[in-house]
PyMOL Python script that loads the backbone (N, CA, C, O; Angstrom):
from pymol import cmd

cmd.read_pdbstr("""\
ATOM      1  N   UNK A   1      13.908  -5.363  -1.158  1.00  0.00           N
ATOM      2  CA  UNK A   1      13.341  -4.029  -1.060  1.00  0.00           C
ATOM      3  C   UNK A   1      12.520  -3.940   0.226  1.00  0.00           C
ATOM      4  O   UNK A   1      11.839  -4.937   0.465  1.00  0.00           O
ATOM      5  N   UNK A   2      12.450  -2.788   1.219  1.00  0.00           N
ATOM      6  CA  UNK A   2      12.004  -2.909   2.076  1.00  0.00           C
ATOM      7  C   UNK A   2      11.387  -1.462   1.863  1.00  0.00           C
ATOM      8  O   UNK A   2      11.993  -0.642   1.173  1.00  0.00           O
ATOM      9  N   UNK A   3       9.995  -1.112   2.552  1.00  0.00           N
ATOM     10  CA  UNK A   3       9.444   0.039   2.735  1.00  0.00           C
ATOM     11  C   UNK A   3       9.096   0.629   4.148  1.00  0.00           C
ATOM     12  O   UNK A   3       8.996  -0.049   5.170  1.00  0.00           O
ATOM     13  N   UNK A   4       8.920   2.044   4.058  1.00  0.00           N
ATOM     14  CA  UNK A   4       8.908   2.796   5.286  1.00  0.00           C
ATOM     15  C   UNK A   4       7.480   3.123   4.794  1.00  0.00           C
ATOM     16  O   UNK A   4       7.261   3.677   3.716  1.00  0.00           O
ATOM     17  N   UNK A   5       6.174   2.592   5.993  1.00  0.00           N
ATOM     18  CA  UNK A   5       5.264   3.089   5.913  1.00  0.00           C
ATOM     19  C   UNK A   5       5.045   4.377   7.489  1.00  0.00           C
ATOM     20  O   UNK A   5       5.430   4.333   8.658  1.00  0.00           O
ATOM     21  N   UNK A   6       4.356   5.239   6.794  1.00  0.00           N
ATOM     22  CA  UNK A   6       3.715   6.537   7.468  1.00  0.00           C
ATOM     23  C   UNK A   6       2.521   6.779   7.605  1.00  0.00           C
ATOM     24  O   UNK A   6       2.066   7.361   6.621  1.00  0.00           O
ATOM     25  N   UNK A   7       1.340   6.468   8.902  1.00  0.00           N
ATOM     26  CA  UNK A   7       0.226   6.565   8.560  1.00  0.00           C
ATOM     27  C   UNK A   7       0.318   7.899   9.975  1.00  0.00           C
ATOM     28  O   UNK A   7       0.826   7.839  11.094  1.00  0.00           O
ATOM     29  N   UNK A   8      -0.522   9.148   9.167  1.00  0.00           N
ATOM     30  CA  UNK A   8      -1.014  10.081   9.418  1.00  0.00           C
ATOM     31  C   UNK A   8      -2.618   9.867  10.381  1.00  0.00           C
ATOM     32  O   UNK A   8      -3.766   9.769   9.948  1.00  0.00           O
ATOM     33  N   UNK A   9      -2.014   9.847  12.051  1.00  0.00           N
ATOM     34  CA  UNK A   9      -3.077   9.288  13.304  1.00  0.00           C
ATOM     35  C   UNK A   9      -3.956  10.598  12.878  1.00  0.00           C
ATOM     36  O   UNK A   9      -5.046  10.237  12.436  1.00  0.00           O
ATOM     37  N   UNK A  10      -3.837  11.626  12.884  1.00  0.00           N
ATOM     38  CA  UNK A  10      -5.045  13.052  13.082  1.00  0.00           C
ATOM     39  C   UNK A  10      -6.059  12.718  11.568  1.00  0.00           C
ATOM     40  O   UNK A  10      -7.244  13.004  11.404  1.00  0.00           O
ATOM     41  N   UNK A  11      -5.104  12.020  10.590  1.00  0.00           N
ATOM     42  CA  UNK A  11      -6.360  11.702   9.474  1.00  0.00           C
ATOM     43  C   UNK A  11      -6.791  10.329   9.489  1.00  0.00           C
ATOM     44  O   UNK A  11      -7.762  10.199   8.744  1.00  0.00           O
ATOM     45  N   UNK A  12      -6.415   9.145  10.105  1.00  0.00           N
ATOM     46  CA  UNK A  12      -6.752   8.401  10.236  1.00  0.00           C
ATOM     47  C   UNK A  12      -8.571   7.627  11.251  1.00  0.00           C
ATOM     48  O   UNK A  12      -8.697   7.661  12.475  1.00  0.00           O
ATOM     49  N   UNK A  13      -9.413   7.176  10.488  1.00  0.00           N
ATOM     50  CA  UNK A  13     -10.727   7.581  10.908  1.00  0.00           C
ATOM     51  C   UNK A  13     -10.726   6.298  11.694  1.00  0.00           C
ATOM     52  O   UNK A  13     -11.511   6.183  12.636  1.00  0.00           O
ATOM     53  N   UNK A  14      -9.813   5.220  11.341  1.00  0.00           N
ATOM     54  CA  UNK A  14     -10.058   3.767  12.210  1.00  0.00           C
ATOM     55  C   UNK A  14     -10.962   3.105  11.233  1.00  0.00           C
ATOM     56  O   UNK A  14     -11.303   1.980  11.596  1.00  0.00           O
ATOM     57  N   UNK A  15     -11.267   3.355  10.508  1.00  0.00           N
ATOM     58  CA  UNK A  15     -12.408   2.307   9.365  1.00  0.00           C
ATOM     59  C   UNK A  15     -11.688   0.836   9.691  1.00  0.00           C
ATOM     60  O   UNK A  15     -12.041   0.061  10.580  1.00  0.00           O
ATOM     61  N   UNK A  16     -10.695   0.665   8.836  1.00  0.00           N
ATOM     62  CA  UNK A  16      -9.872  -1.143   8.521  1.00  0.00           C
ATOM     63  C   UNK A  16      -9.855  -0.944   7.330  1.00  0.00           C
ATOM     64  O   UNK A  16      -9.691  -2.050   6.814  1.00  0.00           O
ATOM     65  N   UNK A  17      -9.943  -0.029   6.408  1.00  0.00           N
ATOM     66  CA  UNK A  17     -10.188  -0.729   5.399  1.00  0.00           C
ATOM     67  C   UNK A  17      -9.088  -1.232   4.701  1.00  0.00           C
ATOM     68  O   UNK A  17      -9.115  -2.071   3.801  1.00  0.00           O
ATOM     69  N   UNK A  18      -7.809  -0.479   5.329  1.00  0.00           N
ATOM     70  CA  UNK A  18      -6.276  -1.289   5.089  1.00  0.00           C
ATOM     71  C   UNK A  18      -6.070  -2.336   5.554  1.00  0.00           C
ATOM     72  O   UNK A  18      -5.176  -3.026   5.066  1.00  0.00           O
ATOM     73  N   UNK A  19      -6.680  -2.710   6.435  1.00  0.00           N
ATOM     74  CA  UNK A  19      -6.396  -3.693   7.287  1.00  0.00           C
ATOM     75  C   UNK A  19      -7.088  -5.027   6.674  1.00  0.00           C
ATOM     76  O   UNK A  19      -6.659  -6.150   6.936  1.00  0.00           O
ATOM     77  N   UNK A  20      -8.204  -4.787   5.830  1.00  0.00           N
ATOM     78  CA  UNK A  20      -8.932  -5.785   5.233  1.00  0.00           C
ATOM     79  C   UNK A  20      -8.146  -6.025   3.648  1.00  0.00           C
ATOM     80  O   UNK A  20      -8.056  -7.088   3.034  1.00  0.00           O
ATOM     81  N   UNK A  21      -7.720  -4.900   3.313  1.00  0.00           N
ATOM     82  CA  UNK A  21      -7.234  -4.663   1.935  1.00  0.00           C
ATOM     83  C   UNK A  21      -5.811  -5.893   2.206  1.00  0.00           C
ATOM     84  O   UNK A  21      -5.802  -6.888   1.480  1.00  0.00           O
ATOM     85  N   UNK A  22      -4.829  -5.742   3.130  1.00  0.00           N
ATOM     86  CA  UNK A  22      -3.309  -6.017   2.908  1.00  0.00           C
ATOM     87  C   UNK A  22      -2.901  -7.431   2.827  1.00  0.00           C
ATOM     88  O   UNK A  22      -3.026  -8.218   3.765  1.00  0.00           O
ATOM     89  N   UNK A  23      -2.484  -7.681   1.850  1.00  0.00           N
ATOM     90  CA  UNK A  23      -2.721  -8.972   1.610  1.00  0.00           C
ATOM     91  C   UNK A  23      -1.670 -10.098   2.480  1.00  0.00           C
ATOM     92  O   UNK A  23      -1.591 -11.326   2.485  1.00  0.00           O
ATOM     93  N   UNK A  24      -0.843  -8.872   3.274  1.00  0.00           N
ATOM     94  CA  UNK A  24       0.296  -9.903   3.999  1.00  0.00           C
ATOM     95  C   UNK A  24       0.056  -9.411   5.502  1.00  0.00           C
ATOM     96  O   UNK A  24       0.937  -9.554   6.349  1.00  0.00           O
ATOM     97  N   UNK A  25      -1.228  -8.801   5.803  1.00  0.00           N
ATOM     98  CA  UNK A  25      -1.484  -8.245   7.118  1.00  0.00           C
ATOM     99  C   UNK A  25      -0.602  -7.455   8.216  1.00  0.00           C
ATOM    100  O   UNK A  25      -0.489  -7.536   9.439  1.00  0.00           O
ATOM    101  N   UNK A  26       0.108  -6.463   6.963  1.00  0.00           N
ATOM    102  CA  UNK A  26       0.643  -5.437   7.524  1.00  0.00           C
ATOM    103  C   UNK A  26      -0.217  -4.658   9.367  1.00  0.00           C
ATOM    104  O   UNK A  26      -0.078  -4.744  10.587  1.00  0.00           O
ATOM    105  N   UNK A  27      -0.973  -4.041   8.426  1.00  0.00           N
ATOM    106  CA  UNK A  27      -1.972  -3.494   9.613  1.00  0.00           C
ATOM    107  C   UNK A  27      -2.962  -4.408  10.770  1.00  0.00           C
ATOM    108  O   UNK A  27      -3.298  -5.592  10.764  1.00  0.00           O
ATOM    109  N   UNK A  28      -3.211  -3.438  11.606  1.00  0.00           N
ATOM    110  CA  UNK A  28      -4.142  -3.826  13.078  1.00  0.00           C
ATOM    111  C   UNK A  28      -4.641  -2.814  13.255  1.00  0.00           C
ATOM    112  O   UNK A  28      -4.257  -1.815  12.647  1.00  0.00           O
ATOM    113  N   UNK A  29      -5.859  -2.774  14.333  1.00  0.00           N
ATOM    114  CA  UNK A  29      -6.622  -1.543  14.237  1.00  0.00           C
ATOM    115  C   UNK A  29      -5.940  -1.158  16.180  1.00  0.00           C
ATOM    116  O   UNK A  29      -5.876  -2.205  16.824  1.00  0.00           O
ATOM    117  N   UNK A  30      -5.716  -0.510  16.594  1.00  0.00           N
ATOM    118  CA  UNK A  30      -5.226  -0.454  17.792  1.00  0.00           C
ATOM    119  C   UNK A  30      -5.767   1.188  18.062  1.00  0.00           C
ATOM    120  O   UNK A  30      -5.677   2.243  17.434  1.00  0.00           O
ATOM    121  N   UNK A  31      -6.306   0.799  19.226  1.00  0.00           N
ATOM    122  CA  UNK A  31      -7.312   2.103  19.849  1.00  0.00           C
ATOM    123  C   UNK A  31      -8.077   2.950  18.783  1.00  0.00           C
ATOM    124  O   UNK A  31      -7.963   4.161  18.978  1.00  0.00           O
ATOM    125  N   UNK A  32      -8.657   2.678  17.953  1.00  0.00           N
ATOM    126  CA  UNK A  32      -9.291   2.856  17.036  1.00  0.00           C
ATOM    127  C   UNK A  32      -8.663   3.847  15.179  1.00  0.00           C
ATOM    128  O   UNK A  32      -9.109   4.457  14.207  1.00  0.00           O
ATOM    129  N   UNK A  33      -7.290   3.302  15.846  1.00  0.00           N
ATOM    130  CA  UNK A  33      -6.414   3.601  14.200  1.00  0.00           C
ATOM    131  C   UNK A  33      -5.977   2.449  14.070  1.00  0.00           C
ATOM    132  O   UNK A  33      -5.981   1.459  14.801  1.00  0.00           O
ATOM    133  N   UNK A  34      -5.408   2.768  12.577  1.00  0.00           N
ATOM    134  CA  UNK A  34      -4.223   1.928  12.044  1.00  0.00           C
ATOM    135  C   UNK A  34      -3.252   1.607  12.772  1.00  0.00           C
ATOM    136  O   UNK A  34      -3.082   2.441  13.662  1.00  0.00           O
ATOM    137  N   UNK A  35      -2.519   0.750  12.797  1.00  0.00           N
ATOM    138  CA  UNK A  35      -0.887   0.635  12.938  1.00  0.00           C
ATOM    139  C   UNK A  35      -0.631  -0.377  11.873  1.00  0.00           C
ATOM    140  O   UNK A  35      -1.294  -1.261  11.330  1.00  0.00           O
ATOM    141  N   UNK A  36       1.008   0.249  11.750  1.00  0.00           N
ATOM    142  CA  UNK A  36       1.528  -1.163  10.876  1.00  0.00           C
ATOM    143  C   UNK A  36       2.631  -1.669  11.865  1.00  0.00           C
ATOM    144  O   UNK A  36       3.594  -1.103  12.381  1.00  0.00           O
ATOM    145  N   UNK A  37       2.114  -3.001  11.943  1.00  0.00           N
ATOM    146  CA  UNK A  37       2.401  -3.849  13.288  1.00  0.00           C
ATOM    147  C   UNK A  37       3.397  -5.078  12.682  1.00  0.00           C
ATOM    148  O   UNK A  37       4.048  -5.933  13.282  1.00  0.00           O
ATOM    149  N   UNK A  38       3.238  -4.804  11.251  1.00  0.00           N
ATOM    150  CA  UNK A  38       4.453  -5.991  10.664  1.00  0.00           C
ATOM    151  C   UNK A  38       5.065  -5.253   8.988  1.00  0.00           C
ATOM    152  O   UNK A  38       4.825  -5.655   7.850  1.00  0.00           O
ATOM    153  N   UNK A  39       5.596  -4.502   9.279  1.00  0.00           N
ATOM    154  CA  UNK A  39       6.137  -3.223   8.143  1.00  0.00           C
ATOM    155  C   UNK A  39       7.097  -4.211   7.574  1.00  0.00           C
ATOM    156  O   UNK A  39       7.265  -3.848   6.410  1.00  0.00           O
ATOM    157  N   UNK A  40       7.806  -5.264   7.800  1.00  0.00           N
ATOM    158  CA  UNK A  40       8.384  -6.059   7.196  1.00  0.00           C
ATOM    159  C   UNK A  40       8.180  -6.263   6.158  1.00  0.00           C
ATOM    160  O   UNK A  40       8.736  -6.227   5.061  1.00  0.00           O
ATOM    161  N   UNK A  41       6.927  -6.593   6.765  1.00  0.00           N
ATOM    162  CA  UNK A  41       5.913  -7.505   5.782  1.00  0.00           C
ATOM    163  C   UNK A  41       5.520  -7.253   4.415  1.00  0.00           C
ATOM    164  O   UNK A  41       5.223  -8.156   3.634  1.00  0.00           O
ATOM    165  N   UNK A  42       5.517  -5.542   4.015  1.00  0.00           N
ATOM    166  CA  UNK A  42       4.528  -5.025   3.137  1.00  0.00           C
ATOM    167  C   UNK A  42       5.739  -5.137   1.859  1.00  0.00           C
ATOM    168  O   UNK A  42       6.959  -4.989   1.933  1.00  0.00           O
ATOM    169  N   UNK A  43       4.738  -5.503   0.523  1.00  0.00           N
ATOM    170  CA  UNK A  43       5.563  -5.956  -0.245  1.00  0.00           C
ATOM    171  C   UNK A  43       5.171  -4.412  -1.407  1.00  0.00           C
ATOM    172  O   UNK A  43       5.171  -4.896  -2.538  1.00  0.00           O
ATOM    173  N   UNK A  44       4.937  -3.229  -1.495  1.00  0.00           N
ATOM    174  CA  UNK A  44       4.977  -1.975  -1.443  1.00  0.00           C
ATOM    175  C   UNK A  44       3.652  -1.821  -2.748  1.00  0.00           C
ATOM    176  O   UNK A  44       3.507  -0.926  -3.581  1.00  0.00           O
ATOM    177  N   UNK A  45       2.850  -3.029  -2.516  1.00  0.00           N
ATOM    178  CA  UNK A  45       1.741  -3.143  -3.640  1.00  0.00           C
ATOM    179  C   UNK A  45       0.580  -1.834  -3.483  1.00  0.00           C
ATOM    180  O   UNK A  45      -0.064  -1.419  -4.447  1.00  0.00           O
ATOM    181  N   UNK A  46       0.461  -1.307  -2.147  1.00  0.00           N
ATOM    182  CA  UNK A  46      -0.259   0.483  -2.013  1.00  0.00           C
ATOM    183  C   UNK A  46      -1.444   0.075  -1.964  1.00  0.00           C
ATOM    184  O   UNK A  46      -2.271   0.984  -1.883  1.00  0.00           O
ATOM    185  N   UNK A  47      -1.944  -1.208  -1.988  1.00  0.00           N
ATOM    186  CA  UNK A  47      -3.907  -1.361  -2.218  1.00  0.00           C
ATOM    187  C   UNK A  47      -4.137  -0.321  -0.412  1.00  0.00           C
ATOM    188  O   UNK A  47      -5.241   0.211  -0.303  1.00  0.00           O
ATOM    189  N   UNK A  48      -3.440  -0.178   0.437  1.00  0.00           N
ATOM    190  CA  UNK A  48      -3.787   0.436   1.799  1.00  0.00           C
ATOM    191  C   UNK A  48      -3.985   1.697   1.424  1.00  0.00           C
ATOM    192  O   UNK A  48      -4.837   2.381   1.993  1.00  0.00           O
ATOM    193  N   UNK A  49      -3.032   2.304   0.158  1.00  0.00           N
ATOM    194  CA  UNK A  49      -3.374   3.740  -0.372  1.00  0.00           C
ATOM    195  C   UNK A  49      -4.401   4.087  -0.376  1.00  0.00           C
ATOM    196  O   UNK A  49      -4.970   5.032   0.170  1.00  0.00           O
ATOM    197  N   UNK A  50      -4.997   2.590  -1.614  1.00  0.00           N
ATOM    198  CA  UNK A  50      -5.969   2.754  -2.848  1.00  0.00           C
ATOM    199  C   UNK A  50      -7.366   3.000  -2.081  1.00  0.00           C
ATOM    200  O   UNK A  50      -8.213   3.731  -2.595  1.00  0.00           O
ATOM    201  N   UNK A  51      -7.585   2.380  -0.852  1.00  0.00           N
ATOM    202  CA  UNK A  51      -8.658   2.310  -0.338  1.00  0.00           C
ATOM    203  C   UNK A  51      -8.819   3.247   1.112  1.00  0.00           C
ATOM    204  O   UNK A  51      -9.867   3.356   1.748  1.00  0.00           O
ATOM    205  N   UNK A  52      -7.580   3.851   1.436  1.00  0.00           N
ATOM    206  CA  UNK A  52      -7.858   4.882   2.516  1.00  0.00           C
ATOM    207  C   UNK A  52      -8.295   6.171   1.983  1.00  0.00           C
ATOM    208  O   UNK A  52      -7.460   6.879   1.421  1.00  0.00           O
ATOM    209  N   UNK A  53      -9.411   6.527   2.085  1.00  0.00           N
ATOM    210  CA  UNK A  53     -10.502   7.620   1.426  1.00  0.00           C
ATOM    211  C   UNK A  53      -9.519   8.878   2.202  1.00  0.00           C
ATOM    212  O   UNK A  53      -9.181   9.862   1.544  1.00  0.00           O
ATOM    213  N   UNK A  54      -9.097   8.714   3.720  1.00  0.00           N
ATOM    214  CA  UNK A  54      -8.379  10.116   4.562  1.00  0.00           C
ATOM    215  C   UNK A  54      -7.088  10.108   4.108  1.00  0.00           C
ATOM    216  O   UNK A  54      -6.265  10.539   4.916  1.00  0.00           O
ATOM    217  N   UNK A  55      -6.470   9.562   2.524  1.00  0.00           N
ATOM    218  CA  UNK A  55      -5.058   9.582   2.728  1.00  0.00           C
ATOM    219  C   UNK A  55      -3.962   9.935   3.835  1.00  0.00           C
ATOM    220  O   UNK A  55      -3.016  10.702   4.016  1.00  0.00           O
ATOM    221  N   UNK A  56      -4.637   8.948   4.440  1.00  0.00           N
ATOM    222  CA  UNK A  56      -3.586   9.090   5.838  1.00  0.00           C
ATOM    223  C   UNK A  56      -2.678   8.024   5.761  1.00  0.00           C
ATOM    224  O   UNK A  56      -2.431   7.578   6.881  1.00  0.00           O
ATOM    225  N   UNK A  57      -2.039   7.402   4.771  1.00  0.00           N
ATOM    226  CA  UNK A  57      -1.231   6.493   4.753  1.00  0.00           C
ATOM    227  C   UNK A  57      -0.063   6.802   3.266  1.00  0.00           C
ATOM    228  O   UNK A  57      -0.338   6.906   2.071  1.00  0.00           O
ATOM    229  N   UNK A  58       1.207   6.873   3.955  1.00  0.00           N
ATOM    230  CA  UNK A  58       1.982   7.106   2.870  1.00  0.00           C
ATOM    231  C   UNK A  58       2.901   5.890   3.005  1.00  0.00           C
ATOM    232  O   UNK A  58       2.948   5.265   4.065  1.00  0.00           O
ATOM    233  N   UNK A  59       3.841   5.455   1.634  1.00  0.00           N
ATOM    234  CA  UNK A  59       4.742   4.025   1.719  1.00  0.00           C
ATOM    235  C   UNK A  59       5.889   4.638   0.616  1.00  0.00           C
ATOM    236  O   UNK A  59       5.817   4.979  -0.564  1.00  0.00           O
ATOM    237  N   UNK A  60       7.163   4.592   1.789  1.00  0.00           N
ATOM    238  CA  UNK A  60       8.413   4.831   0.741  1.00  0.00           C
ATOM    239  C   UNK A  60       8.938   3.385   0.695  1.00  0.00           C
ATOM    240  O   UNK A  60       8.685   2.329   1.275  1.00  0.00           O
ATOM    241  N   UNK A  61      10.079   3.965  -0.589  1.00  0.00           N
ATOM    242  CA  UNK A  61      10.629   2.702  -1.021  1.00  0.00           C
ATOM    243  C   UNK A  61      12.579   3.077   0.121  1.00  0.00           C
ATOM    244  O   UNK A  61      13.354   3.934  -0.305  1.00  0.00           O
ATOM    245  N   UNK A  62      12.809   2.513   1.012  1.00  0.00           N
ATOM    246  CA  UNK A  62      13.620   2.782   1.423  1.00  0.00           C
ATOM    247  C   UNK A  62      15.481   1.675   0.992  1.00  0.00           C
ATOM    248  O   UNK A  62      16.539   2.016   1.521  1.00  0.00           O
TER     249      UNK A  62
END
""", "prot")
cmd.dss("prot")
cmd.show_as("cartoon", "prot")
cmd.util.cbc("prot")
cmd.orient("prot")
């Protein structure tokens, strides 16, 4: 199973807190947002959801 993550830059505040949350270190903070820099990686568990307060992060199941 592989997922398509979507993080929304205009709601994205740059906190980390996905970035601290992901347990396979999907995310990086790059110029003061998110990126997902290893989308491979994400095994579609959503804790990046659970803890982005700007729901600026969406994850399909592709």
């Amino acid at each position: 199973m592989s997922y398509v993550i979507t993080i929304d830059n205009d709601k994205c505040n740059g906190d980390g807190e996905c970035v601290d949350v992901c347990p396979t270190e999907v995310y990086e903070l790059q110029d003061g947002k998110a990126v997902a820099v290893n989308e491979d990686e994400c095994l579609g568990c959503e804790s990046c959801i659970e803890v982005c307060e700007q729901d600026a992060i969406t994850i399909e199941e592709q």
